[in-house]
LUMPADREN-119962 format. One record per residue (C-alpha): residue in one letter; x, y, z. Coordinates in steps of 0.02 Angstrom, whole numbers, plus 50000, padded with zeros to 5 digits. Each point is the difference from the previous one (the first is absolute). Example, Ala and Ser with C-alpha at 12.3 -4.5 7.8 and 13.67 -1.06 7.14 Angstrom:
! LUMPADREN-119962
@res: a; u: 50615; v: 49775; w: 50390 .
@res: s; u: 50069; v: 50172; w: 49967 .
END
This chain:
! LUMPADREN-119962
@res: x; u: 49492; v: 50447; w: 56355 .
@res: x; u: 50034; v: 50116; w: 49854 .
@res: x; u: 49923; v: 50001; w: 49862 .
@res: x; u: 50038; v: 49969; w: 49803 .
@res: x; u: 49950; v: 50128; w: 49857 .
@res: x; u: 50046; v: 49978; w: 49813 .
@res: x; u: 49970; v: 50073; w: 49870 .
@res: x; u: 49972; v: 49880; w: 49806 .
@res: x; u: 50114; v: 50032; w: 49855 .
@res: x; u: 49843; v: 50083; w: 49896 .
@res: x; u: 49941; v: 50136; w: 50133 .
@res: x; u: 50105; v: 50151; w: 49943 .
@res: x; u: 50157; v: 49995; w: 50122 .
@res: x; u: 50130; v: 50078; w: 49972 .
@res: x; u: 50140; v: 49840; w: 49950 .
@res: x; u: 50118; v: 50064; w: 49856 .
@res: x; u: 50088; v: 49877; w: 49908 .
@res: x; u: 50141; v: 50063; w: 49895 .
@res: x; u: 50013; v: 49927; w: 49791 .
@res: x; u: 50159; v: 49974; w: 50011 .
@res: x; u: 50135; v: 49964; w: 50142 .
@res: x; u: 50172; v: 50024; w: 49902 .
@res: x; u: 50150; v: 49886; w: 50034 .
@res: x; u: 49977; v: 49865; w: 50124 .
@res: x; u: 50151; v: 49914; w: 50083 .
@res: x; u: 49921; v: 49992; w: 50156 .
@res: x; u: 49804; v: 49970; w: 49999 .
@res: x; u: 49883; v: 50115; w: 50130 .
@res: x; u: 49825; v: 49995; w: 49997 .
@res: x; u: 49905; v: 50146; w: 50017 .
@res: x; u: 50011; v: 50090; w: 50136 .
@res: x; u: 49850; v: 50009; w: 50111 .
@res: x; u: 49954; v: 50159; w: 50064 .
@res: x; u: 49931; v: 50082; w: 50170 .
@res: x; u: 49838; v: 50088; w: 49985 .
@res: x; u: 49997; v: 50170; w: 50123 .
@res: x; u: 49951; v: 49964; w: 50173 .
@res: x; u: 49901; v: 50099; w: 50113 .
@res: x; u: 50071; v: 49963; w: 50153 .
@res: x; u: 49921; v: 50136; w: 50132 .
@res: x; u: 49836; v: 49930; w: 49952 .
@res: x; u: 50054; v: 49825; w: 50084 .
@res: x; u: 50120; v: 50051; w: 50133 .
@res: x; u: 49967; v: 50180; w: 50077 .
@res: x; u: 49913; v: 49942; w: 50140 .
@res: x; u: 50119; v: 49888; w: 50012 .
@res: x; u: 50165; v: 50073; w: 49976 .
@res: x; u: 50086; v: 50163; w: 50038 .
@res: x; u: 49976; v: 50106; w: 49865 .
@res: x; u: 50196; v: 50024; w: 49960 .
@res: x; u: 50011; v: 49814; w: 49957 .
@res: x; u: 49842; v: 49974; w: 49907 .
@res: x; u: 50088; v: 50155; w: 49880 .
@res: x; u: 50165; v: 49914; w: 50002 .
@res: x; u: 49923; v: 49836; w: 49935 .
@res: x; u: 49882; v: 50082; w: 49882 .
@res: x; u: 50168; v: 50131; w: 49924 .
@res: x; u: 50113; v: 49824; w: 49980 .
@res: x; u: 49879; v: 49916; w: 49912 .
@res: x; u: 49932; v: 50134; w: 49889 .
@res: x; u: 50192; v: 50028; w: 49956 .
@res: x; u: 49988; v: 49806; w: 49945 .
@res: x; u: 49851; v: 50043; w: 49888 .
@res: x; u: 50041; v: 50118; w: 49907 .
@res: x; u: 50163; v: 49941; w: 49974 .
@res: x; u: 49928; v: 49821; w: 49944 .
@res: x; u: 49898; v: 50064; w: 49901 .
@res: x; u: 50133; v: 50115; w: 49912 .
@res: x; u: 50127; v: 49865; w: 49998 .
@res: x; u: 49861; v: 49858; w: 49915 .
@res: x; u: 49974; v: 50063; w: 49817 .
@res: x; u: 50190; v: 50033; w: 49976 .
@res: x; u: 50087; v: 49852; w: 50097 .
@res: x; u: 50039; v: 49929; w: 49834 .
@res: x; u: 50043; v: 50118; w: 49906 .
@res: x; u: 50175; v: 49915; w: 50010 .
@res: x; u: 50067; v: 50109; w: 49856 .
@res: x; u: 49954; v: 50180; w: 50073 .
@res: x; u: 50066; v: 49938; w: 50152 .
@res: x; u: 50181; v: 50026; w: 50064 .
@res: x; u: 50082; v: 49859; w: 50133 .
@res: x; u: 50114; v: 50049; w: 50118 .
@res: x; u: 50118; v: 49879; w: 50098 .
@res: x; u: 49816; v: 49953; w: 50112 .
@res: x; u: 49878; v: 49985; w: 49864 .
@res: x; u: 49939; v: 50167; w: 49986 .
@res: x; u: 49936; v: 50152; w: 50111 .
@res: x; u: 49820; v: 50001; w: 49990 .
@res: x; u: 49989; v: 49816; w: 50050 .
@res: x; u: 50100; v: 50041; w: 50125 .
@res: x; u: 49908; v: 50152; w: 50072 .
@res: x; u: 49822; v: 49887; w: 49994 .
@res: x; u: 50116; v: 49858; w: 50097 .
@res: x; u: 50051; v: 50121; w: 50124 .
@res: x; u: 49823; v: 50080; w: 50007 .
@res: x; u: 49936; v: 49821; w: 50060 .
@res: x; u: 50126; v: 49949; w: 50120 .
@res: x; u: 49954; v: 50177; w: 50091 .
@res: x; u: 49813; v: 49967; w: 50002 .
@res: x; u: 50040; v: 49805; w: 50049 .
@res: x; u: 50053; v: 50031; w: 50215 .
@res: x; u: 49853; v: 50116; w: 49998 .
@res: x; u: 49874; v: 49901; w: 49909 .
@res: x; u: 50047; v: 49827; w: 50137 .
@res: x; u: 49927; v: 50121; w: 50135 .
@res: x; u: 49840; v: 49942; w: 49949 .
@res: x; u: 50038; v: 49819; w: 50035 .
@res: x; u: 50088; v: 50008; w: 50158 .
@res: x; u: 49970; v: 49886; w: 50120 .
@res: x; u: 49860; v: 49938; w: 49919 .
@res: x; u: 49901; v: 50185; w: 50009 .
@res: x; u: 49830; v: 50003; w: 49921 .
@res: x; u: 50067; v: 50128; w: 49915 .
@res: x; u: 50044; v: 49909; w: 49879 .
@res: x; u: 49817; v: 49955; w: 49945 .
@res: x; u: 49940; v: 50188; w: 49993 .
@res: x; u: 50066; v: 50046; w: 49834 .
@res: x; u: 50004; v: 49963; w: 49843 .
@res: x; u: 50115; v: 49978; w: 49886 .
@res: x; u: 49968; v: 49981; w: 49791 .
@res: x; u: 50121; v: 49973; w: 49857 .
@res: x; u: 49996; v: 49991; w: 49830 .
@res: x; u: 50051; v: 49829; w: 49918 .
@res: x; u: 50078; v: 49942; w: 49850 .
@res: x; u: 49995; v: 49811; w: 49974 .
@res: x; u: 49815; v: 49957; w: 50085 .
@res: x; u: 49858; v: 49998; w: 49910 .
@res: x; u: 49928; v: 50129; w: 50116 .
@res: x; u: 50037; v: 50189; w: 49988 .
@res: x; u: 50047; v: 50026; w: 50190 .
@res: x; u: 49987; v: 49949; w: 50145 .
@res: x; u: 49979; v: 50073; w: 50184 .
@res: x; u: 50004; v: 49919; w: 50177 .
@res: x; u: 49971; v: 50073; w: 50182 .
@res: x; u: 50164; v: 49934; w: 50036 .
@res: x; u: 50163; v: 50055; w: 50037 .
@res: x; u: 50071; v: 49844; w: 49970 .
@res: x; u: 49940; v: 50020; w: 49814 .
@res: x; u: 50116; v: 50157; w: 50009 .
@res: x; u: 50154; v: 49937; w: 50056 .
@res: x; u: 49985; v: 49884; w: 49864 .
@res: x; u: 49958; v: 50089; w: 49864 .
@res: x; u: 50167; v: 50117; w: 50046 .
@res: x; u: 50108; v: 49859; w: 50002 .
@res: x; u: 49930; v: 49957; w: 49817 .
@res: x; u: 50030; v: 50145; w: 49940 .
@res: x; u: 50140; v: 50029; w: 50052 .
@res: x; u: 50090; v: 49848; w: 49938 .
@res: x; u: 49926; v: 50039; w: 49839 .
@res: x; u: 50095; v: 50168; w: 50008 .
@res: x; u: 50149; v: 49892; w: 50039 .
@res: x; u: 49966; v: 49890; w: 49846 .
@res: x; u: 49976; v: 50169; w: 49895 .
@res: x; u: 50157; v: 50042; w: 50047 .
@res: x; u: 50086; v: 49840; w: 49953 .
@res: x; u: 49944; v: 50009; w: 49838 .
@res: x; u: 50053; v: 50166; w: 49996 .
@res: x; u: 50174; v: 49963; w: 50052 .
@res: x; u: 49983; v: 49825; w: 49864 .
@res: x; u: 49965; v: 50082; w: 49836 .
@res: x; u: 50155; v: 50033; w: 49891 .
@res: x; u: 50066; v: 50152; w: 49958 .
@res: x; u: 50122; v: 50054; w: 49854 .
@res: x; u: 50173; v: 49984; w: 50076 .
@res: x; u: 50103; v: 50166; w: 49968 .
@res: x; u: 50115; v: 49891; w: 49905 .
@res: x; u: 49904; v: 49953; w: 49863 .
@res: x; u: 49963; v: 49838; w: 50026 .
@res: x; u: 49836; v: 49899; w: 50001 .
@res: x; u: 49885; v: 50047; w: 50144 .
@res: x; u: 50043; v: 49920; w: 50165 .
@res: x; u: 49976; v: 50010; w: 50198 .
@res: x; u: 50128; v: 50058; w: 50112 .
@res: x; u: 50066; v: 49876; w: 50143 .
@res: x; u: 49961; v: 50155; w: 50096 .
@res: x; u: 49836; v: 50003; w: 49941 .
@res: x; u: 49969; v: 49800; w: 50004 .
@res: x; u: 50071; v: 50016; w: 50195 .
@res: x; u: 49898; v: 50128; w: 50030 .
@res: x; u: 49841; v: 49904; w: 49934 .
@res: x; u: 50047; v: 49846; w: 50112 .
@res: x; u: 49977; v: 50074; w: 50157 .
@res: x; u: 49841; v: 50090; w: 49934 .
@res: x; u: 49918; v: 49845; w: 49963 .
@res: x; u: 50059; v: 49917; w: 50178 .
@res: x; u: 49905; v: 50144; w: 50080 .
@res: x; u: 49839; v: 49985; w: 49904 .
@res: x; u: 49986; v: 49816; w: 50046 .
@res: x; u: 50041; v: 50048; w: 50164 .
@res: x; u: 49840; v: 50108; w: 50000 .
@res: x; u: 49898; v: 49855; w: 49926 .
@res: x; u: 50081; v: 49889; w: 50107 .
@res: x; u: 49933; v: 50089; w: 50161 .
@res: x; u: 49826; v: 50026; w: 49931 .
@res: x; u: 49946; v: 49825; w: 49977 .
@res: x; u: 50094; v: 49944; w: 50178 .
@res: x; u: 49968; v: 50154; w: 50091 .
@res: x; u: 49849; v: 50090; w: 49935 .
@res: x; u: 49868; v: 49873; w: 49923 .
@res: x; u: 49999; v: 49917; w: 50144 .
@res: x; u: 49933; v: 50161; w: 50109 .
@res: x; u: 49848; v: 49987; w: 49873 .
@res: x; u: 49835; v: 49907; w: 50054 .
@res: x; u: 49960; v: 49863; w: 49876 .
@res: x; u: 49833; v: 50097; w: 49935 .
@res: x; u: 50130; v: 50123; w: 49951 .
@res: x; u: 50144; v: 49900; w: 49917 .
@res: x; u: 49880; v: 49941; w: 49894 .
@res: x; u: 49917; v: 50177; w: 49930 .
@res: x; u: 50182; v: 50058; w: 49968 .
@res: x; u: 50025; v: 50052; w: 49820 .
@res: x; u: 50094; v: 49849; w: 49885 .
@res: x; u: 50165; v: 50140; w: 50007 .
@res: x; u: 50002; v: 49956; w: 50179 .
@res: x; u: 49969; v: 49820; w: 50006 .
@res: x; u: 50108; v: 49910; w: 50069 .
@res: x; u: 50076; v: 49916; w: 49872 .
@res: x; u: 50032; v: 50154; w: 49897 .
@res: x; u: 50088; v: 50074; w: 50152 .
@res: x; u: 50127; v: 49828; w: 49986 .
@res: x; u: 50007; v: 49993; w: 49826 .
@res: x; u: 50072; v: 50186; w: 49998 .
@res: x; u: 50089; v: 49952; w: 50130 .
@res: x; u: 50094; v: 49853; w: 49906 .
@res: x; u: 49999; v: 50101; w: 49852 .
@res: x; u: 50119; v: 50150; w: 50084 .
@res: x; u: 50121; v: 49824; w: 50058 .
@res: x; u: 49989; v: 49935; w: 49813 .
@res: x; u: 50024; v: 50132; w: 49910 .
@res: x; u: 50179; v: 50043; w: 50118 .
@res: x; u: 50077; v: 49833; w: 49934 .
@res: x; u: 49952; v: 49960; w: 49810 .
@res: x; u: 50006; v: 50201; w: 49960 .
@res: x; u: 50148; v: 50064; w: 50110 .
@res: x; u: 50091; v: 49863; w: 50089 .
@res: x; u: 50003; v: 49874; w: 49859 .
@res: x; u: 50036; v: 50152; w: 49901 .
@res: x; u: 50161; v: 50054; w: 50118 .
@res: x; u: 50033; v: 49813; w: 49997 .
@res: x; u: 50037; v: 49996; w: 49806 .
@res: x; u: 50094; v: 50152; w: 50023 .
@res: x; u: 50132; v: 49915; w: 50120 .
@res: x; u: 50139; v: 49904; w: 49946 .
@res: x; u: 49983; v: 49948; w: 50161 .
@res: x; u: 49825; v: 49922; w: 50004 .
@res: x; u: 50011; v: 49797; w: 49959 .
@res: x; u: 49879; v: 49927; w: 49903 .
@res: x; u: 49922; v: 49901; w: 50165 .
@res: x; u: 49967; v: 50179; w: 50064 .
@res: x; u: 49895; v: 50041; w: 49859 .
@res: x; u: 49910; v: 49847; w: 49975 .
@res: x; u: 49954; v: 50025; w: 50197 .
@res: x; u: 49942; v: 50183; w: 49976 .
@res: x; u: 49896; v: 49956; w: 49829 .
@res: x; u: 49935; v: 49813; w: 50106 .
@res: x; u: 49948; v: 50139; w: 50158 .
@res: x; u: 49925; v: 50130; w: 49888 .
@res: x; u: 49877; v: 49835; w: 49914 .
@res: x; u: 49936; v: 49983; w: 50178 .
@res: x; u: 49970; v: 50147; w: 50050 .
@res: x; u: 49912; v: 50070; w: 49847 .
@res: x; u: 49881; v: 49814; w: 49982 .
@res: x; u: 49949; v: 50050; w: 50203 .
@res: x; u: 49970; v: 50188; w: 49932 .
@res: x; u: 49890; v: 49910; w: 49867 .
@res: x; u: 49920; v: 49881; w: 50106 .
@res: x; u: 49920; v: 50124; w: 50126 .
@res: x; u: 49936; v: 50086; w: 49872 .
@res: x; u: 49931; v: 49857; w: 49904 .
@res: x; u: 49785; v: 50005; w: 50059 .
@res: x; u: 50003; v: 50188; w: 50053 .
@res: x; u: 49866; v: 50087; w: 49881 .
@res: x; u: 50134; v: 50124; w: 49926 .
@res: x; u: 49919; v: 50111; w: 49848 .
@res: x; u: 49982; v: 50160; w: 49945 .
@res: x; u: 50143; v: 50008; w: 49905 .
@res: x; u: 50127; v: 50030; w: 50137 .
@res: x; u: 49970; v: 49825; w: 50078 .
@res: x; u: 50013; v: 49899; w: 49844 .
@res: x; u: 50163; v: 50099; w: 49942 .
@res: x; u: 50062; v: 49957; w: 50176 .
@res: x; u: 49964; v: 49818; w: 49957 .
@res: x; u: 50088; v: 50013; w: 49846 .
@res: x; u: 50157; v: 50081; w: 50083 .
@res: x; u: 50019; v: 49862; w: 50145 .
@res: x; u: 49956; v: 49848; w: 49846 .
@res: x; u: 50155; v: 50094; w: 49882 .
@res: x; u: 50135; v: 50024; w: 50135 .
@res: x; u: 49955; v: 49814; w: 50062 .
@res: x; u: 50038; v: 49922; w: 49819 .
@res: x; u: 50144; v: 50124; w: 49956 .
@res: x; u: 50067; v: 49949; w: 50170 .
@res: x; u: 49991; v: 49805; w: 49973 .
@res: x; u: 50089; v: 50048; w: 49837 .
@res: x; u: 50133; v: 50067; w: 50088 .
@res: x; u: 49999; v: 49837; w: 50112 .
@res: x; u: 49994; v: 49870; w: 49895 .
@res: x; u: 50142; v: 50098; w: 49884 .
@res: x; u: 50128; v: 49986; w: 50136 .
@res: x; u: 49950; v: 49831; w: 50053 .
@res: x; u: 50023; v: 49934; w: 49843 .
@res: x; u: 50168; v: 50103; w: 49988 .
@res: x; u: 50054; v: 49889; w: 50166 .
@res: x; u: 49932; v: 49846; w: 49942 .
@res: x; u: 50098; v: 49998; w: 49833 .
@res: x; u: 50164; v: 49996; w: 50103 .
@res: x; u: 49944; v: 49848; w: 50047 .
@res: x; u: 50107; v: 49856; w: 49876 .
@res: x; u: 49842; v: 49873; w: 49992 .
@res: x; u: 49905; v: 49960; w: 49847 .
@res: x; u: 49844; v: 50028; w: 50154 .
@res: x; u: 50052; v: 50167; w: 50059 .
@res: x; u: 50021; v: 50061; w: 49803 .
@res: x; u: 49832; v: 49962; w: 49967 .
@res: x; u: 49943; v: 50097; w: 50153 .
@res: x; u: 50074; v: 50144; w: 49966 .
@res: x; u: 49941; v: 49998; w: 49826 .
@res: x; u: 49836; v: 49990; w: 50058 .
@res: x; u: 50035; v: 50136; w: 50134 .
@res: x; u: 50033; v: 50113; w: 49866 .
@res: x; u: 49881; v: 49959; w: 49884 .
@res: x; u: 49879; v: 50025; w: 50145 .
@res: x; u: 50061; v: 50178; w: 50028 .
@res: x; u: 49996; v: 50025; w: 49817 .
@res: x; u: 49811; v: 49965; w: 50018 .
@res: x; u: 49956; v: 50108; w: 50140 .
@res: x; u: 50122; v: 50151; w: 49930 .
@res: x; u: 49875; v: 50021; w: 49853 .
@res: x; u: 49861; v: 49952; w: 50113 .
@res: x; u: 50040; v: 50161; w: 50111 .
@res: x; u: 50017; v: 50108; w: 49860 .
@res: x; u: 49818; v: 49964; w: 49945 .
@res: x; u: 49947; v: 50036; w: 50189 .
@res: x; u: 50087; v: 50160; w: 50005 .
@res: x; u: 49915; v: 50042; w: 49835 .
@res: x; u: 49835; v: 49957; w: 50081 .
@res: x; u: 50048; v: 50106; w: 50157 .
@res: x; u: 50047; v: 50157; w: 49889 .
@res: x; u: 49835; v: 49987; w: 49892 .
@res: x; u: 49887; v: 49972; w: 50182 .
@res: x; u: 49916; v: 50177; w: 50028 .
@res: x; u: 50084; v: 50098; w: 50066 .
@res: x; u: 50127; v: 49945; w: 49872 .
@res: x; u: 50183; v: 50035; w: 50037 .
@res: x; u: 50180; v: 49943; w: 49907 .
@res: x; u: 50129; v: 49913; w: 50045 .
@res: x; u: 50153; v: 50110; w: 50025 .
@res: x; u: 50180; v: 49951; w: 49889 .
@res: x; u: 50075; v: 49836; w: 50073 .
@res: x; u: 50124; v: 50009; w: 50080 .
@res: x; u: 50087; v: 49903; w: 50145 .
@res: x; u: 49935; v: 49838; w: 50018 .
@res: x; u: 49874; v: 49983; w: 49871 .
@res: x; u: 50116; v: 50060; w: 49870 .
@res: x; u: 50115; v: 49892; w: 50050 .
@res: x; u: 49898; v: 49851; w: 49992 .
@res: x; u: 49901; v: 50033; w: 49851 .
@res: x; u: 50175; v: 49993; w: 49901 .
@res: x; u: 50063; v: 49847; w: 50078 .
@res: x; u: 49870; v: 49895; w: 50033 .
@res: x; u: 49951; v: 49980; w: 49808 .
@res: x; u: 50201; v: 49983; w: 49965 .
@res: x; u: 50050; v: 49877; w: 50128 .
@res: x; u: 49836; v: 49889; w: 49967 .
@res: x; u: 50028; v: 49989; w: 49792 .
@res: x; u: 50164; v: 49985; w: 50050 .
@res: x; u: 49993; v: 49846; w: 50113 .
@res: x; u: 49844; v: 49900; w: 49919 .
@res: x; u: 50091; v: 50017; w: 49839 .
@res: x; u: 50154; v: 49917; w: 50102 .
@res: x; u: 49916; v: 49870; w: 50081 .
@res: x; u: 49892; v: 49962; w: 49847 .
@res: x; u: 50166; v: 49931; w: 49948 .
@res: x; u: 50057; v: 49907; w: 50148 .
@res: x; u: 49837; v: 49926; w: 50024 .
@res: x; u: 49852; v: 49942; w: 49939 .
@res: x; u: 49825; v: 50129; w: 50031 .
@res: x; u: 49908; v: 49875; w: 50078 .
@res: x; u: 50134; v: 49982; w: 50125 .
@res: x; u: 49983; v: 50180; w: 50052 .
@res: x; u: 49873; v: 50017; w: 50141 .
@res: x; u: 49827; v: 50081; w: 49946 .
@res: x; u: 49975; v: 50072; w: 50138 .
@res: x; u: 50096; v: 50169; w: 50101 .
@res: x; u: 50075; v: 49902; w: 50156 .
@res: x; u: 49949; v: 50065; w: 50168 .
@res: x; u: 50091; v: 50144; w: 50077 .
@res: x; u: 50085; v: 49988; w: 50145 .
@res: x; u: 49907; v: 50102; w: 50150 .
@res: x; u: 50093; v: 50108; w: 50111 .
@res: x; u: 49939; v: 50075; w: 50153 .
@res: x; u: 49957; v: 50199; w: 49977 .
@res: x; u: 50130; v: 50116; w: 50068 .
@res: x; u: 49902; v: 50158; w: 49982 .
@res: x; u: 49895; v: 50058; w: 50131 .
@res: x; u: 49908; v: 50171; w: 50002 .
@res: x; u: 50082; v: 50152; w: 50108 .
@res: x; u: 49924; v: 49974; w: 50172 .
@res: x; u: 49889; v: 50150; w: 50020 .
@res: x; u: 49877; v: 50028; w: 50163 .
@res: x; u: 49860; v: 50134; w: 50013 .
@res: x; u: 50078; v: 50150; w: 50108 .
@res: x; u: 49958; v: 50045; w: 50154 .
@res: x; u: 49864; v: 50119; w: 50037 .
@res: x; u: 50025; v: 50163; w: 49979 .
@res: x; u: 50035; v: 50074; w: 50170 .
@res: x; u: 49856; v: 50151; w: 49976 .
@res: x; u: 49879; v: 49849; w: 50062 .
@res: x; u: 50111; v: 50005; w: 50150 .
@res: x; u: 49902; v: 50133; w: 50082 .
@res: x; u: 49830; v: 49982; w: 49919 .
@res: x; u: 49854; v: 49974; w: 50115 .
@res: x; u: 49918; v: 49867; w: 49912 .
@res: x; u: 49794; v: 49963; w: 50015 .
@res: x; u: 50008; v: 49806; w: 49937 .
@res: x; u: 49813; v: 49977; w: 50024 .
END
C-alpha cells in the first residue's frame, strides 16, 4: 500500500497566500498546486521510455502553468474575460484534460502501477503545507479539483460587473450570466464525479490522510456551491428581469437556492478549515445561505400577502420582517468574508442583490406600517413561517473520466 508524506505548515514550504483576492462574486479557494514529478525514477523499468516522457512533459506543462496561474488568479481587475471566462484559465483547463487519459494509464485494470509513484500538491485550506501519496488515485483527484476550481475562477470571472458602454451603473451581460451558468454546471459536474467516482478507488488509510481541500465534504460543498450560486446570482437574477417570470417562480428558485446553500453549509460544518482560506470559505457558504433565505422569505411573504385573511397578513408580515433580518444579517457576513485574510470586496450590486436590497426594506416598512393599522402587533406572528420546500431541479453536468489514452494500447506492461 502506498504511502503518506506531509509536510507541517511551519517547515519552510513553499504555500503562497496572496493579501488580497479583489472582487469576489464567485468564491474559489486557493488553488492547490502540483509539485514536479520525477517520473523515470518510478517507471523506467517499467514503462517504455516514450510514455514515461509523455507523462512527465504533460504534467510538467501543468506545473509550471499552476504555478504561473496561482499568484495572479485574482487579480480580477488586470484580468480581461472573454465570452468563456478568460484564456489562461482556459489554457491550464485544457492542459489538464490532456494529461487526464494519460495519467488513468496508471490505474487500469487495477495495475500496480498505480502504487509506484508519487504524487504531492500544495494545499490551501489544511492545516498542513502539502501533501503527497503513492497513488494515482490521489492524482486523478487532485485534477478534477483543480480543475473545477479553474471552472469556478472562471465564473467569477464571467460574474463581476463591468461598466456598460452606455453609461450606466455596472452590470452583467445575459451573455455573460448564460455563459456563467453552464460554467458552474460543469464544475459540479467535476466534483460530482470525484466523490462518486474517485474517492471510492481510495483505500480507507488513504481517504483519511487526504488534505481537508479534498475531504469529502469540501468536494460537495463546492459542489452545491457551483448549483447555488446558478439560481440566487443568475437565474433568480434573469427571473426579475422577465416580465414573464411569476412570482411562484421566484419564490421556488430563492426556496431551492435556501437548500442547496444550508447542504453546502452543512458538509462543511466539523471539517477543520483554517488558514485563512478555509475560514473565508466558511464565511462565503454562511453569507450566500442568509442572503439567500432573504431572498426566500421576501417572495414568500410577497405570495402570502395576496392572501385576504387577517392569518395570512400576519404571515407575510412576518415573512418580510424575517428577510429584513437576515438582509442586514448577510451584509455583516459579507463584511466578515471581505476582512478574512486574504481579504477581498464585494463587487457593485447588481442583479439580484440590488434588486433586493431596494425592495426588501421598501415593501417591509411598507406593509408592517399597513398592517399595524389593520391589526393589532400582537396579532402578527413572531415568528418567519416555514417555507415551503421544493424538490431541487439542478443537477451537476454529468461528466465521466475519459478513456485511456490509446498510447497504453501498445505498451508492454511489467505489473509486478
Amino acid at each position: 500500500m502506498g504511502c503518506f508524506v506531509s509536510t507541517p505548515k511551519d517547515s519552510g514550504g513553499k504555500r503562497r497566500r496572496p493579501g488580497n483576492i479583489g472582487e469576489v462574486s464567485v468564491f474559489v479557494p486557493g488553488l492547490r498546486i502540483p509539485k514536479p514529478v520525477d517520473f523515470s525514477e518510478s517507471l523506467n523499468d517499467q514503462l517504455c521510455k516514450s510514455l514515461v516522457e509523455r507523462l512527465s512533459a504533460l504534467r510538467t506543462r501543468i506545473v509550471v502553468m499552476a504555478g504561473q496561474e496561482a499568484p495572479s488568479i485574482t487579480r480580477t481587475r488586470r484580468r480581461t474575460a472573454t465570452q468563456h471566462g478568460g484564456s489562461s484559465l482556459g489554457d491550464l483547463l485544457q492542459a489538464l484534460e490532456d494529461y487526464l487519459p494519460v495519467l488513468l494509464g496508471l490505474v487500469k485494470d487495477g495495475s500496480l502501477l498505480q502504487q509506484k509513484v508519487q504524487f504531492t500538491w500544495i494545499n490551501q485550506e489544511d492545516e498542513l503545507e502539502e501533501v503527497g501519496m503513492y497513488s494515482a488515485w490521489y492524482e486523478v483527484l487532485s485534477v478534477l479539483h483543480l480543475m473545477a476550481a479553474l471552472s469556478l475562477s472562471q465564473a467569477n470571472l464571467l460574474l463581476l460587473p463591468r461598466t456598460s458602454t452606455d453609461g450606466y451603473l455596472p452590470k452583467v451581460s445575459e451573455e455573460s450570466r448564460r455563459s456563467a451558468i453552464d460554467i458552474l454546471l460543469k464544475a459540479a459536474g467535476y466534483l460530482d464525479c470525484a466523490v462518486k467516482h474517485v474517492l471510492p478507488q481510495l483505500p480507507p488509510e488513504h481517504r483519511r490522510d487526504l488534505p481537508v481541500d479534498l475531504a469529502e465534504g469540501v468536494l460537495r460543498a463546492l459542489c452545491l456551491q457551483a448549483l447555488g450560486q446558478q439560481g440566487v446570482d443568475i437565474q433568480l437574477g434573469l427571473a426579475i428581469d422577465s416580465t414573464k417570470a411569476t412570482l411562484a417562480v421566484k419564490r421556488r428558485l430563492a426556496c431551492e437556492m435556501v437548500k442547496y446553500w444550508q447542504q453546502a453549509q452543512d458538509n462543511i460544518t466539523n471539517l477543520p478549515l483554517a488558514n485563512g482560506w478555509g475560514e473565508k470559505h466558511r464565511f462565503y457558504v454562511k453569507w450566500k445561505y442568509i442572503e439567500a433565505k432573504a431572498a426566500a422569505y421576501y417572495y414568500h411573504g410577497l405570495i402570502l400577502d395576496e392572501g385576504n385573511t387577517e392569518k395570512s397578513h400576519g404571515m407575510a408580515v412576518s415573512a418580510l420582517q424575517a428577510a429584513d433580518e437576515y438582509l442586514k444579517e448577510s451584509k455583516k457576513t459579507c463584511e466578515a468574508f471581505n476582512t478574512t485574510v486574504p481579504i477581498s470586496r464585494t463587487p457593485p450590486l447588481w442583479g439580484t442583490m440590488k434588486y433586493l436590497s431596494e425592495k426588501i426594506p421598501k415593501d417591509t416598512s411598507s406593509k408592517v406600517r399597513i398592517n399595524r393599522d389593520l391589526y393589532t402587533y400582537e396579532k402578527i406572528m413572531e415568528t418567519a413561517p416555514t417555507l415551503p420546500d421544493f424538490a431541487l431541479a439542478l443537477k451537476p453536468d454529468e461528466y465521466q473520466l475519459p478513456d485511456v489514452d490509446s498510447s497504453w494500447n501498445h505498451e508492454n506492461v511489467n505489473r509486478d
